[in-house]
C-alpha positions as CSV (number, residue, x, y, z in Angstrom):
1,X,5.1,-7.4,13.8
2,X,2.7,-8.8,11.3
3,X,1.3,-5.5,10.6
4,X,4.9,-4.3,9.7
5,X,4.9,-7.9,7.6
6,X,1.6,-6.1,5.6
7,X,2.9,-2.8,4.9
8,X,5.7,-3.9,3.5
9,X,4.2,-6.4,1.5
10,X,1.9,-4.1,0.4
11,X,4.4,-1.2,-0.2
12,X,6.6,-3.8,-2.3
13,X,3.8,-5.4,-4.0
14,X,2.5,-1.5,-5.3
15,X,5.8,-1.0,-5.8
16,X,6.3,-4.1,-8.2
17,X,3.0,-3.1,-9.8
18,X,3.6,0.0,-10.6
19,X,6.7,-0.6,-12.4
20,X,5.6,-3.1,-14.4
21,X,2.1,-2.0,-15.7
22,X,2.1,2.0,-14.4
23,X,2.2,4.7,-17.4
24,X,1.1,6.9,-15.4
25,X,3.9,9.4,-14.6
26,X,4.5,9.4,-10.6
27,X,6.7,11.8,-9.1
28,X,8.4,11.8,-5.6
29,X,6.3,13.4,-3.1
30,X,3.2,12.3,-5.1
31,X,0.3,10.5,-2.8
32,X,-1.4,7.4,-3.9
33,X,-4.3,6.6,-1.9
34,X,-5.5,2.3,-2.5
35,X,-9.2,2.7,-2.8
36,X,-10.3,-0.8,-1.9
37,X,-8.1,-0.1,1.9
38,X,-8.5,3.2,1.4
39,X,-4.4,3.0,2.4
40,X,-2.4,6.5,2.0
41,X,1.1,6.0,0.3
42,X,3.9,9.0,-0.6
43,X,6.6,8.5,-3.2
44,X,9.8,9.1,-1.4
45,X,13.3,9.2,-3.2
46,X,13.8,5.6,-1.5
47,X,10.4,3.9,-2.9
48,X,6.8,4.2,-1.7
49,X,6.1,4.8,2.2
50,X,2.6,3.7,3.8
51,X,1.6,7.3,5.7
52,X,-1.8,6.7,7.0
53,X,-5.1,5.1,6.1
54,X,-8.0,7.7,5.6
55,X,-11.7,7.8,6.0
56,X,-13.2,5.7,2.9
57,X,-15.9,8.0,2.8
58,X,-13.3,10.6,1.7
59,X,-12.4,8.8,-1.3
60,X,-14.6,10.4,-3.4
61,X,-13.4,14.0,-2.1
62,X,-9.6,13.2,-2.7
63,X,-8.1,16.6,-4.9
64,X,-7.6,15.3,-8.7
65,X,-3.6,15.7,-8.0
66,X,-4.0,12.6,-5.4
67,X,-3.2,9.3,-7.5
68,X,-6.0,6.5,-7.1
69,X,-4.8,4.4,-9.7
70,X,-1.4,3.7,-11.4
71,X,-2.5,2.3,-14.9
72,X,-3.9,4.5,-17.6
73,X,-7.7,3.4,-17.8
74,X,-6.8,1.1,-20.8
75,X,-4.2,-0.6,-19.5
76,X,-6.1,-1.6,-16.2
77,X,-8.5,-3.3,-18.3
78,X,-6.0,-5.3,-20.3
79,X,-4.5,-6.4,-17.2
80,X,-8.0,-7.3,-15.7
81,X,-9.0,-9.3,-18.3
82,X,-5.6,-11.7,-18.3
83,X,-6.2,-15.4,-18.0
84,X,-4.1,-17.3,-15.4
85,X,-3.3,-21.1,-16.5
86,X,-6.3,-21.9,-13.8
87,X,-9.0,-19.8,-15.1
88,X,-9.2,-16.1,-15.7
89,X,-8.9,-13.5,-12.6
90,X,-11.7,-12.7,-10.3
């Protein structure tokens, strides 16, 4: 049950993410694969879907049609570098 609770927080959370800050063009069908929980995610018609969670040793063999990230490389450091009211993130 709480692992249910996780993916679906986590499939909301990308989700949310995504839309907000994402210029990078995802399709349905397209794979997204989390590199820090090395978490495997498909675009369905309905929203994203957790699939699997793959090897992390793999990551660096993924095909260069797999997304990894879903902010341009620009935008990902804009969004790193925002300041909370409590401090900057870590």
């Amino acid at each position: 049950m709480i692992t249910r609770k996780f993916f679906l927080a986590a499939i909301v959370a990308l989700a949310t993410f995504s839309a907000h800050a994402g210029p990078v063009e995802v399709r349905d069908f397209d794979i997204f694969v989390d590199p820090p929980t090395a978490f495997v995610f498909v675009k369905l018609p309905q929203g994203w879907k957790f699939v699997d969670k793959v090897d992390p040793k793999s990551l660096a063999k993924l095909p260069a049609k797999i997304h990894t990230s879903l902010l341009l490389p620009d935008e990902g450091e804009r969004i790193a570098n925002v300041e909370r009211s409590d401090g900057p993130i870590k």
